[in-house]
N, CA, C and O atoms as a GROMACS GRO file, in nm:
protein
  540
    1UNK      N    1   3.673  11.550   6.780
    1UNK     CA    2   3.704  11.564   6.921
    1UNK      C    3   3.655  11.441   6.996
    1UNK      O    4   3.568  11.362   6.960
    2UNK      N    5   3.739  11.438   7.124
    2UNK     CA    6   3.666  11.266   7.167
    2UNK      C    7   3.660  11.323   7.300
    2UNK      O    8   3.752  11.354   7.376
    3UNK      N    9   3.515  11.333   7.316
    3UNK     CA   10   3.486  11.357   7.452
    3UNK      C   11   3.524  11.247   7.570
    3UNK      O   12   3.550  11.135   7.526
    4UNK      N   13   3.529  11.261   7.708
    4UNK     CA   14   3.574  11.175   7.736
    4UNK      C   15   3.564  11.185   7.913
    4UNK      O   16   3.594  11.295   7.959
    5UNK      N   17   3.522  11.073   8.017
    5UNK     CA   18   3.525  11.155   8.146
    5UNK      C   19   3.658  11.081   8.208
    5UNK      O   20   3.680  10.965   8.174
    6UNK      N   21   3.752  11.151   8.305
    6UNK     CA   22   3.860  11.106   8.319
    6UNK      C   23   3.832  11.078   8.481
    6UNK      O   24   3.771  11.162   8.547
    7UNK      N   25   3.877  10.967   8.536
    7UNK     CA   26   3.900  10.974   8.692
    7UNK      C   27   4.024  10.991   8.699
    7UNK      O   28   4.097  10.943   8.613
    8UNK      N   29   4.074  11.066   8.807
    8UNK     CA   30   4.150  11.168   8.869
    8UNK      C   31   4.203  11.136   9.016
    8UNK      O   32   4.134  11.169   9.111
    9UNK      N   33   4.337  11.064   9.038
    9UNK     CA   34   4.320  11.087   9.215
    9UNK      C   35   4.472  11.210   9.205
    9UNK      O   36   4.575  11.223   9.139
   10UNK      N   37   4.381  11.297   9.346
   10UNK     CA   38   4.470  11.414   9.281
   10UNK      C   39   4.595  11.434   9.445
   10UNK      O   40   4.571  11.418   9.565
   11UNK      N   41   4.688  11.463   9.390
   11UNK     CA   42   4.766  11.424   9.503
   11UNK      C   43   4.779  11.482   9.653
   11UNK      O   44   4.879  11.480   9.725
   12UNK      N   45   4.652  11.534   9.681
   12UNK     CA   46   4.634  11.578   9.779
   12UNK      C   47   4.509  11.448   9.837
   12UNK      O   48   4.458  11.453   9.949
   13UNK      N   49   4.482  11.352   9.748
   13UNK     CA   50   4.433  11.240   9.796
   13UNK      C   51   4.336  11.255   9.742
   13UNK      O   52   4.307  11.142   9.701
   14UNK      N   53   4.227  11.350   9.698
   14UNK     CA   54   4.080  11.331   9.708
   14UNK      C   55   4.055  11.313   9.564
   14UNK      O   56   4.130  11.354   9.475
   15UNK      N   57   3.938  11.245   9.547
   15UNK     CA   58   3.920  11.172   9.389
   15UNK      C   59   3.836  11.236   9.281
   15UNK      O   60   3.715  11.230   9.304
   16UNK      N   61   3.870  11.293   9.176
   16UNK     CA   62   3.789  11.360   9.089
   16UNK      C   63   3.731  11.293   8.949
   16UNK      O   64   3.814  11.236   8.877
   17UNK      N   65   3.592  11.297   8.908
   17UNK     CA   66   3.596  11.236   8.781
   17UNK      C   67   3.502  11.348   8.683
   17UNK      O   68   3.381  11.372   8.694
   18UNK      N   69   3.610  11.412   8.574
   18UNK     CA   70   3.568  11.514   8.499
   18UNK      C   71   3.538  11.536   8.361
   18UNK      O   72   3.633  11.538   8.282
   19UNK      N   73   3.437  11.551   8.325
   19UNK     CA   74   3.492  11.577   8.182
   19UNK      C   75   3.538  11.646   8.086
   19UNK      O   76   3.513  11.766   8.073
   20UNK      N   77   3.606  11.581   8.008
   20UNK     CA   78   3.724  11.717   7.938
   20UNK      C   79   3.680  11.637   7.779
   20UNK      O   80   3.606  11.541   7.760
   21UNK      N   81   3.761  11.721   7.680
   21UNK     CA   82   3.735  11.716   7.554
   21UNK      C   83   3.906  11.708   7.471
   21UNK      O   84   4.007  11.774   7.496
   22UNK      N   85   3.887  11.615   7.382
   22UNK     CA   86   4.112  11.642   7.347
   22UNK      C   87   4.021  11.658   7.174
   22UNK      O   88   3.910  11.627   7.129
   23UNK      N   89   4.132  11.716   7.130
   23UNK     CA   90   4.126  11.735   6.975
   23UNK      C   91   4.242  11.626   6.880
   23UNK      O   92   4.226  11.593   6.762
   24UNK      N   93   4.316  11.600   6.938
   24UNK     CA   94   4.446  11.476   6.893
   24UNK      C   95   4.485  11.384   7.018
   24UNK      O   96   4.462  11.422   7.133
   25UNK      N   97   4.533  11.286   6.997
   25UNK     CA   98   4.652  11.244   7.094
   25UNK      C   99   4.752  11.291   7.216
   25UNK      O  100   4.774  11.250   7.329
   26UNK      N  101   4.806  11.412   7.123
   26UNK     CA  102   4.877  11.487   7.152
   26UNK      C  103   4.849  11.556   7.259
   26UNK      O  104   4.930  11.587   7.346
   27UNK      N  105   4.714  11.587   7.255
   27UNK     CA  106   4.665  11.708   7.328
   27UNK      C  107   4.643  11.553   7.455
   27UNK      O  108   4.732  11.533   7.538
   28UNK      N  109   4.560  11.492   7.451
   28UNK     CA  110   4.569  11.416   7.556
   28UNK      C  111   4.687  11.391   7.599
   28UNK      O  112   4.710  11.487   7.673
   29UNK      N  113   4.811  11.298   7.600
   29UNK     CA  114   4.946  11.314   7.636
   29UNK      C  115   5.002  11.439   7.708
   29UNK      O  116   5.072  11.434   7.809
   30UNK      N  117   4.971  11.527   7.659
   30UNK     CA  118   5.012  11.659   7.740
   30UNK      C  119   4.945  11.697   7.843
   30UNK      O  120   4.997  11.748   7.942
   31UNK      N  121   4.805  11.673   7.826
   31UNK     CA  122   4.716  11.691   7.973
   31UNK      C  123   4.819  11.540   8.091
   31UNK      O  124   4.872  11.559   8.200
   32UNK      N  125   4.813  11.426   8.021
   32UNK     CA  126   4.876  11.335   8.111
   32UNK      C  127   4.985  11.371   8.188
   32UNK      O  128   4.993  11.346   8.308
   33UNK      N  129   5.104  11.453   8.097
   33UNK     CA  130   5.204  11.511   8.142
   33UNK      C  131   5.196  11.591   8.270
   33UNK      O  132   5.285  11.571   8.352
   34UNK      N  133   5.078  11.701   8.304
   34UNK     CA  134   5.065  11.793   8.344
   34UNK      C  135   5.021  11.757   8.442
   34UNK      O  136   5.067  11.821   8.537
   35UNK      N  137   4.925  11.654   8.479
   35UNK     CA  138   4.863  11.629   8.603
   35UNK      C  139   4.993  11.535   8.687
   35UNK      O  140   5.010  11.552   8.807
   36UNK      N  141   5.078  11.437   8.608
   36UNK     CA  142   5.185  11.373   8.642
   36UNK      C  143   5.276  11.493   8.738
   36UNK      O  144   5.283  11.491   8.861
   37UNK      N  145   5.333  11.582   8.658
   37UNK     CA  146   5.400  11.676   8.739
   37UNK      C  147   5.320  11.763   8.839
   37UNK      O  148   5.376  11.869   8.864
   38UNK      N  149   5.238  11.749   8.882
   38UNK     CA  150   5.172  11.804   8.921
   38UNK      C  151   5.140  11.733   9.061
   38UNK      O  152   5.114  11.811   9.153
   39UNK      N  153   5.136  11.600   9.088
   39UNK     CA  154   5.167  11.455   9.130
   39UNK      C  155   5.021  11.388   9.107
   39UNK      O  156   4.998  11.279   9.160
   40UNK      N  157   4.927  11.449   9.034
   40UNK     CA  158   4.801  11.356   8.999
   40UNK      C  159   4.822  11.266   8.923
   40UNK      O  160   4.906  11.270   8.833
   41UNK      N  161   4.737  11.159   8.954
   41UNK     CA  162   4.728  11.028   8.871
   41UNK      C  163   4.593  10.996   8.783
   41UNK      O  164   4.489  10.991   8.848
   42UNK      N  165   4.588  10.980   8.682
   42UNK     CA  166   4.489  10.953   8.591
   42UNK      C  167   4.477  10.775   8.601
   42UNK      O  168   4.547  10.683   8.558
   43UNK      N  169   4.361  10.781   8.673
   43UNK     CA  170   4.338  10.632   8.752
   43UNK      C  171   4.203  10.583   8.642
   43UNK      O  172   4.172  10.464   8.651
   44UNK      N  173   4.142  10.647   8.565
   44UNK     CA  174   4.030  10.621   8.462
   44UNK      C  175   3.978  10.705   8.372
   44UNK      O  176   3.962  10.825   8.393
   45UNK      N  177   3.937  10.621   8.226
   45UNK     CA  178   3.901  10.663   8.101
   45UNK      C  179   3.771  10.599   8.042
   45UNK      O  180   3.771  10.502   7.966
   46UNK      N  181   3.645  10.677   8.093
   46UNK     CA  182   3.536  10.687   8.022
   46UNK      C  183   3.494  10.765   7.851
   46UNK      O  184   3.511  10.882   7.816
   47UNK      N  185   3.455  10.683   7.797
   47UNK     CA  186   3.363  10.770   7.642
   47UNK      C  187   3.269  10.842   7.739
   47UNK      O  188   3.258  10.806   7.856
   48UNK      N  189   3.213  10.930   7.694
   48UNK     CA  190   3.134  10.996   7.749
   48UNK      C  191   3.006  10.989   7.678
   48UNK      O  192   2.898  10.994   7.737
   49UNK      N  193   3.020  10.977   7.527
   49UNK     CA  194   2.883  10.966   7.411
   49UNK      C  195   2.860  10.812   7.434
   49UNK      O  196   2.739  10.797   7.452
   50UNK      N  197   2.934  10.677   7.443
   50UNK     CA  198   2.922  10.502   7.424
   50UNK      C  199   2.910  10.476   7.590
   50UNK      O  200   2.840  10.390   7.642
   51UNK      N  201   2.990  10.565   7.657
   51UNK     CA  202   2.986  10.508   7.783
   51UNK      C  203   3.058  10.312   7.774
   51UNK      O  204   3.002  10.204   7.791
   52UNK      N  205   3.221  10.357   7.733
   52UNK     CA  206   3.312  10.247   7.719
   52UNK      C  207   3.415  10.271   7.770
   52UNK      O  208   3.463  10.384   7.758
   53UNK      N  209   3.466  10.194   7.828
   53UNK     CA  210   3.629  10.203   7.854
   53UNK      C  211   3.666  10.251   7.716
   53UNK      O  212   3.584  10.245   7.625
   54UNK      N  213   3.805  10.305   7.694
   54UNK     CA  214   3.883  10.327   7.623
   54UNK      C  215   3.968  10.212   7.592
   54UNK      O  216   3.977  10.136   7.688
   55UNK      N  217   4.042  10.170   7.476
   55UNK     CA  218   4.098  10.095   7.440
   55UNK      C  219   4.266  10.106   7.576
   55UNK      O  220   4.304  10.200   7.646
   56UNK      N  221   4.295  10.034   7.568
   56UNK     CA  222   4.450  10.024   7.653
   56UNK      C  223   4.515  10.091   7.604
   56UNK      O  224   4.472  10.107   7.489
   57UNK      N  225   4.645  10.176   7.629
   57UNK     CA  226   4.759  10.167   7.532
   57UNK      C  227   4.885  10.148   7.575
   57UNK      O  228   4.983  10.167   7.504
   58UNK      N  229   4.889  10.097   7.732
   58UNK     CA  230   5.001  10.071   7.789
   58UNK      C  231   4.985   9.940   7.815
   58UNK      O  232   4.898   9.886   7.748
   59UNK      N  233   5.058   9.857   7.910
   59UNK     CA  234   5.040   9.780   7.991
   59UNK      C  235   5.240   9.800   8.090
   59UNK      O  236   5.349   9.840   8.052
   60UNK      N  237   5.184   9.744   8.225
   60UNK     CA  238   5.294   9.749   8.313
   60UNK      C  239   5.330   9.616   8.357
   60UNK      O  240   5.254   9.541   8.419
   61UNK      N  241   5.484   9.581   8.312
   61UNK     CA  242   5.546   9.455   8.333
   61UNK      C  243   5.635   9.442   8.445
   61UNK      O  244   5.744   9.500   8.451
   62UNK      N  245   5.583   9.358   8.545
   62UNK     CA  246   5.702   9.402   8.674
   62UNK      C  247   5.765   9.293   8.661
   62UNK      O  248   5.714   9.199   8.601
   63UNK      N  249   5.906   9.284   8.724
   63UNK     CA  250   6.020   9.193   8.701
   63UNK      C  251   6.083   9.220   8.831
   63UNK      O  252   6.082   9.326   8.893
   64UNK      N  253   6.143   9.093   8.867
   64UNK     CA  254   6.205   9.071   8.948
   64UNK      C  255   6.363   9.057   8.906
   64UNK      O  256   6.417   8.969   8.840
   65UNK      N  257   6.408   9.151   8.956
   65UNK     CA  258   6.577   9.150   8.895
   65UNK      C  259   6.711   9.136   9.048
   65UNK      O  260   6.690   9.141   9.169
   66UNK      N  261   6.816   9.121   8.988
   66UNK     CA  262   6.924   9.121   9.056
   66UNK      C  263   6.925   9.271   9.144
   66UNK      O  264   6.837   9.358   9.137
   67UNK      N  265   7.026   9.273   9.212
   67UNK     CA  266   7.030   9.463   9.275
   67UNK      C  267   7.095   9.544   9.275
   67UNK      O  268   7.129   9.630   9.357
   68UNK      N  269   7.132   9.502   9.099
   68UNK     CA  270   7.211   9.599   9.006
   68UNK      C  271   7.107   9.627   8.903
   68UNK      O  272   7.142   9.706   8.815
   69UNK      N  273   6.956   9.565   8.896
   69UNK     CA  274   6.899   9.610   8.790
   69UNK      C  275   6.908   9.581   8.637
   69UNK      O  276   6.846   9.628   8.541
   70UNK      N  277   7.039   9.457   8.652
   70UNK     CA  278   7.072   9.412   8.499
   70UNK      C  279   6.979   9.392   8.444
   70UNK      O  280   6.881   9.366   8.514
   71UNK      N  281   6.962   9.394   8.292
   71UNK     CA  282   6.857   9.333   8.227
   71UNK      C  283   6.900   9.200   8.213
   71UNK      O  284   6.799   9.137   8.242
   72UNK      N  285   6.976   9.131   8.190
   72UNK     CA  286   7.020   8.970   8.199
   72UNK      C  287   6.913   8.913   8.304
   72UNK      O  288   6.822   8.837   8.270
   73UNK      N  289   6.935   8.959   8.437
   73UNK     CA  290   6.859   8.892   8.527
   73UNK      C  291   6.741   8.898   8.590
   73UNK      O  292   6.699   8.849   8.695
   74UNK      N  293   6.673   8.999   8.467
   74UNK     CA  294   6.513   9.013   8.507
   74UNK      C  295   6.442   8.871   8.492
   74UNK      O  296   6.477   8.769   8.432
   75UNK      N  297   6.350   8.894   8.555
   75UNK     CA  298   6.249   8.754   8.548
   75UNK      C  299   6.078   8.818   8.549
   75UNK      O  300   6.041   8.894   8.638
   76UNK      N  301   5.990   8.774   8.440
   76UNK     CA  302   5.900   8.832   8.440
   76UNK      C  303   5.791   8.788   8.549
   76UNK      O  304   5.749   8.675   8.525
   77UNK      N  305   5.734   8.848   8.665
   77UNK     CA  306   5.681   8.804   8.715
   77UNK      C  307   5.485   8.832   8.682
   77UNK      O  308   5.386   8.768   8.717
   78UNK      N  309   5.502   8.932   8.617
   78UNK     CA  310   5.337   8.973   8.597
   78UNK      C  311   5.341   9.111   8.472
   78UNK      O  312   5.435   9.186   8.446
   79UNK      N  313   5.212   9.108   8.417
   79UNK     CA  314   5.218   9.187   8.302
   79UNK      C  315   5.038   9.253   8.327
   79UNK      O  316   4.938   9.199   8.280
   80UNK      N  317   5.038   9.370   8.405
   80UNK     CA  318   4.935   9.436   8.419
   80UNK      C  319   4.876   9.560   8.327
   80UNK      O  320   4.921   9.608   8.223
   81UNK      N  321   4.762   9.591   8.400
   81UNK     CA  322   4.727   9.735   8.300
   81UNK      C  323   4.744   9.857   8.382
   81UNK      O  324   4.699   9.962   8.336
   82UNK      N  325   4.813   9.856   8.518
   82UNK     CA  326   4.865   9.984   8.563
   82UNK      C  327   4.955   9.923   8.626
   82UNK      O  328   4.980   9.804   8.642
   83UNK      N  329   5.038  10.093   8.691
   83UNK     CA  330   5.143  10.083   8.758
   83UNK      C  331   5.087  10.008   8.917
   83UNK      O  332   5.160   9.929   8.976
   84UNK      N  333   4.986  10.037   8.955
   84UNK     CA  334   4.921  10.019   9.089
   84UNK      C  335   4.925   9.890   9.102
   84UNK      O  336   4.996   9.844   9.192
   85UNK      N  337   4.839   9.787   9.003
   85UNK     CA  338   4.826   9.651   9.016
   85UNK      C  339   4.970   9.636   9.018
   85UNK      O  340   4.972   9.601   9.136
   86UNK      N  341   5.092   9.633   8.986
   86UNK     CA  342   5.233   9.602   8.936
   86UNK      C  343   5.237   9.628   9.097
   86UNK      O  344   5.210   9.519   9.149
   87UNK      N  345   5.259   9.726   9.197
   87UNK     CA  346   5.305   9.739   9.306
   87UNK      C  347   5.212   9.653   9.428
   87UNK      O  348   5.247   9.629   9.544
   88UNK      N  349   5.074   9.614   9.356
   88UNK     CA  350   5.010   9.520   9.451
   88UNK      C  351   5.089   9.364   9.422
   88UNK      O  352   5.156   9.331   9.520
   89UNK      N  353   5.091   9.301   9.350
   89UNK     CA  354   5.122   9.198   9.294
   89UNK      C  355   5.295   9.212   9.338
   89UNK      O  356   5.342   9.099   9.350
   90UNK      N  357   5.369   9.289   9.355
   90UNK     CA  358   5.545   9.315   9.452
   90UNK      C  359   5.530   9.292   9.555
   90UNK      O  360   5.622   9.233   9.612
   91UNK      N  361   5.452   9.314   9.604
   91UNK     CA  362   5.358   9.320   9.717
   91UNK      C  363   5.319   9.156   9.791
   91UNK      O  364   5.325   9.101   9.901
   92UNK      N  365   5.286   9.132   9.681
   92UNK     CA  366   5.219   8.947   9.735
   92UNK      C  367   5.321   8.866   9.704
   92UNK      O  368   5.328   8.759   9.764
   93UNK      N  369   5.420   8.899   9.602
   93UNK     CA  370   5.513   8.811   9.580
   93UNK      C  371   5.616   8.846   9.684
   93UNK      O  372   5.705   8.762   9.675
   94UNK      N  373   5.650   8.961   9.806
   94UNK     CA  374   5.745   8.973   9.902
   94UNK      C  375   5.662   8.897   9.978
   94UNK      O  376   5.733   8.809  10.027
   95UNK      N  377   5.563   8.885  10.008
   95UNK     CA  378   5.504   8.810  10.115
   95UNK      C  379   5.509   8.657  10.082
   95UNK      O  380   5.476   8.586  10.177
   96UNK      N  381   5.541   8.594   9.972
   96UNK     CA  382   5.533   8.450   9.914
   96UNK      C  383   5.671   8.439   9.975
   96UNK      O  384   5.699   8.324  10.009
   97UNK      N  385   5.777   8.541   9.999
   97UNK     CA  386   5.920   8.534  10.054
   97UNK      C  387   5.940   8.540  10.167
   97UNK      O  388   6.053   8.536  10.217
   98UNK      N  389   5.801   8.556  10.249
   98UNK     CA  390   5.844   8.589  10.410
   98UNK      C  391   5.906   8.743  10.418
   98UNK      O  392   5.981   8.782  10.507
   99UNK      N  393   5.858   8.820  10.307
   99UNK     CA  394   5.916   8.974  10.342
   99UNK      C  395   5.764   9.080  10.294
   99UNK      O  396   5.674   9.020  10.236
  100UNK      N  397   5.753   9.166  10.310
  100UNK     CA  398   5.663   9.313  10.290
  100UNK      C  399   5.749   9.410  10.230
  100UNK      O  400   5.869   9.419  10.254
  101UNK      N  401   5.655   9.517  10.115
  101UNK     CA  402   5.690   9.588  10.086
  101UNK      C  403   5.669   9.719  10.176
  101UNK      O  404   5.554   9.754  10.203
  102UNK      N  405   5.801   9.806  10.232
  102UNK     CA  406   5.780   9.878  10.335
  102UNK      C  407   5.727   9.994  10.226
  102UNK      O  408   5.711   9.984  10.104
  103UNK      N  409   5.707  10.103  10.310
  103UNK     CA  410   5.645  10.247  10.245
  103UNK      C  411   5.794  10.307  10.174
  103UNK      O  412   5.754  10.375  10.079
  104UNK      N  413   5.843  10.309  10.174
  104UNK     CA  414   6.016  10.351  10.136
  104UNK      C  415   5.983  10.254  10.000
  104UNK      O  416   5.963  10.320   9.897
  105UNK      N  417   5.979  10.174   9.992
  105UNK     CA  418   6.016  10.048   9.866
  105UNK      C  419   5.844  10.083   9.740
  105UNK      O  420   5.839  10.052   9.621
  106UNK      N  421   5.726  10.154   9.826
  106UNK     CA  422   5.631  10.123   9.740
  106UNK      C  423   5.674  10.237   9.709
  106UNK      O  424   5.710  10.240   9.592
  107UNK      N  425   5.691  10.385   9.792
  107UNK     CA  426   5.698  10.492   9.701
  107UNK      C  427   5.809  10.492   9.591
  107UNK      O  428   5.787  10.538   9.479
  108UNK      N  429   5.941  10.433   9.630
  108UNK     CA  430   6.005  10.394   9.491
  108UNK      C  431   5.998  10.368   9.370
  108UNK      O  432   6.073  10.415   9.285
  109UNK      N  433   5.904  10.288   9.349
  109UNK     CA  434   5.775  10.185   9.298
  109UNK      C  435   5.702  10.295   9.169
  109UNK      O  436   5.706  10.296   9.046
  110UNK      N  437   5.629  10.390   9.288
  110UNK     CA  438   5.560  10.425   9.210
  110UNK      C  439   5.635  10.562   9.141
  110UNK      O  440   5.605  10.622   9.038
  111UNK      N  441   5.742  10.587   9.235
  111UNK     CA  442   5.806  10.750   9.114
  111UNK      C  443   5.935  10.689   9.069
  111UNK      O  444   6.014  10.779   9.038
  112UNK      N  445   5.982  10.578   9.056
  112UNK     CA  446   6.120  10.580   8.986
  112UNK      C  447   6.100  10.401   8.928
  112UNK      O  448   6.184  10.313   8.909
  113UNK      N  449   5.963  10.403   8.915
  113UNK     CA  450   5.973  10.225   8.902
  113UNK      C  451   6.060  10.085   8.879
  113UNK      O  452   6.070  10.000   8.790
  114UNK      N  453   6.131  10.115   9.035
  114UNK     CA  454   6.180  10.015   9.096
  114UNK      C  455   6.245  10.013   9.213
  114UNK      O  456   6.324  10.105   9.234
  115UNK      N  457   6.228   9.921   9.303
  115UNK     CA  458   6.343   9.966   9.449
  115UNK      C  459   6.467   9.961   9.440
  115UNK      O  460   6.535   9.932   9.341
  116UNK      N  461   6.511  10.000   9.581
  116UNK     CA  462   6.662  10.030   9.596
  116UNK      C  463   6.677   9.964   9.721
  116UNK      O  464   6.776   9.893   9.741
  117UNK      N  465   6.586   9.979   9.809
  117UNK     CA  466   6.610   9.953   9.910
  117UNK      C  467   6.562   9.778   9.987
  117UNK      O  468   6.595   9.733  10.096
  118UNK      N  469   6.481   9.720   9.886
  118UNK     CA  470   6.380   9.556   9.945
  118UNK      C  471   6.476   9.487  10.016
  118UNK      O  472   6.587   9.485   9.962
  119UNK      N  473   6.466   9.436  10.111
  119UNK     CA  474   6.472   9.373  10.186
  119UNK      C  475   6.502   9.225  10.192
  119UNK      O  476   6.544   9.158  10.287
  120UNK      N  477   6.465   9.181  10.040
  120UNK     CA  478   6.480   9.051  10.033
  120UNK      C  479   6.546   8.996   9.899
  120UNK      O  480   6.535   9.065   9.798
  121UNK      N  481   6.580   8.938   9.897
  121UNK     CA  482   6.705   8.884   9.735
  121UNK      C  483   6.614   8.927   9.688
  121UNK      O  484   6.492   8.921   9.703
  122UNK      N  485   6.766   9.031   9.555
  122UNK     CA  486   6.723   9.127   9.478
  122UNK      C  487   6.636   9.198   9.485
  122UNK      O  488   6.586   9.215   9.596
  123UNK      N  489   6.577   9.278   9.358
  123UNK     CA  490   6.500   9.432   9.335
  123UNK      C  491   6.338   9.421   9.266
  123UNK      O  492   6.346   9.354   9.163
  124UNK      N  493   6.266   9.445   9.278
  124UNK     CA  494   6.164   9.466   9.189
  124UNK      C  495   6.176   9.596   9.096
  124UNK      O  496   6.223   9.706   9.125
  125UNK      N  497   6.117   9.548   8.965
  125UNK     CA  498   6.140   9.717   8.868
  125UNK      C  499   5.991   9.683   8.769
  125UNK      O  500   5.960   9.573   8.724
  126UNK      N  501   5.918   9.811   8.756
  126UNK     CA  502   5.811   9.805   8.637
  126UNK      C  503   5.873   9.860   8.558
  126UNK      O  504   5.955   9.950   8.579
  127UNK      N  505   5.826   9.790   8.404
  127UNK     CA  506   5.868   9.882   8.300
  127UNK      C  507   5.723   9.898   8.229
  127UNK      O  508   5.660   9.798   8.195
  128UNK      N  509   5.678  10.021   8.209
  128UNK     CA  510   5.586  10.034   8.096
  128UNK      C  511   5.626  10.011   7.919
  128UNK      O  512   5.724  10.052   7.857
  129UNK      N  513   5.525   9.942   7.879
  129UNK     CA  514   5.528   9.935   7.749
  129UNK      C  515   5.396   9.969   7.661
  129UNK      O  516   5.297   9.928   7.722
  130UNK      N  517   5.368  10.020   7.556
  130UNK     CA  518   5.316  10.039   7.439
  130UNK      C  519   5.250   9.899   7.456
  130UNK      O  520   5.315   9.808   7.507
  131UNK      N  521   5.084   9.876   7.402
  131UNK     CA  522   5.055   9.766   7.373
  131UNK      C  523   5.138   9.737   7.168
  131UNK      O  524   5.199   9.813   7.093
  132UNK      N  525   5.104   9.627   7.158
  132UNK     CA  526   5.150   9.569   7.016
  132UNK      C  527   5.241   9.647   6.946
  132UNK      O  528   5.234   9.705   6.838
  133UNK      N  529   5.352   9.632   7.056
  133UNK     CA  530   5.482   9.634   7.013
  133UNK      C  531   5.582   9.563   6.990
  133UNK      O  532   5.635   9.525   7.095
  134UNK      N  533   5.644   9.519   6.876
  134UNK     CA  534   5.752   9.429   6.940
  134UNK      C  535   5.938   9.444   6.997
  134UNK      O  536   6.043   9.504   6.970
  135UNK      N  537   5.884   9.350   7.082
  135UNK     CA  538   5.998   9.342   7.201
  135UNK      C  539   6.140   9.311   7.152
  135UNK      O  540   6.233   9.303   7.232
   0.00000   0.00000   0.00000
């Protein structure tokens, strides 16, 4: 079993950090699932016995694409370890354009990762990936 303390922002805003216990993978993934639909975000992963971060197992690649979303015309602009940094960093690069990401374009962002609506040539889109995978 891998004990473990999780931070929690739960979508009523207020921030929880708890500890829980998984027996596989699996069982973790499904807790992820659950707080997701639920609209909580699992914002951190403590050991609880080493007191370590947990190894990665995602990372989030945001791209700047056309505003059809082709894959031809993505352009990689940054390769983070959450979705959050990915929508800060959309964020600084609309402002390198003389534009802002409005509240319409971040919530996009964060439940359908990518806009529809920006304001300024073309779209931003995150895609999550698996670390050491190949592309």
């Amino acid at each position: 079993m891998i004990k473990v303390h999780l931070g929690i922002k739960r979508a009523s805003g207020r921030y929880d950090s708890l500890p829980y216990g998984f027996e596989t993978k699996r069982d973790f993934e499904e807790f992820q699932d659950k707080l997701i639909a639920k609209g909580d975000k699992l914002i951190g992963i403590k050991t609880i016995k080493y007191g370590m971060v947990l190894e990665l197992r995602d990372v989030a690649m945001l791209y700047k694409c056309n505003v059809w979303h082709t894959q031809e015309s993505r352009e990689l602009l940054a390769v983070c370890h959450n979705v959050n940094t990915c929508i800060g960093l959309a964020n600084e690069k609309a402002i390198t354009e003389g534009n802002v990401l409005d509240k319409e374009c971040i919530y996009q962002l964060e439940s359908m990762l990518q806009t529809q609506s920006y304001n300024g040539d073309g779209e931003f889109i995150i895609v999550k990936e698996p670390l050491n995978k190949l592309l």
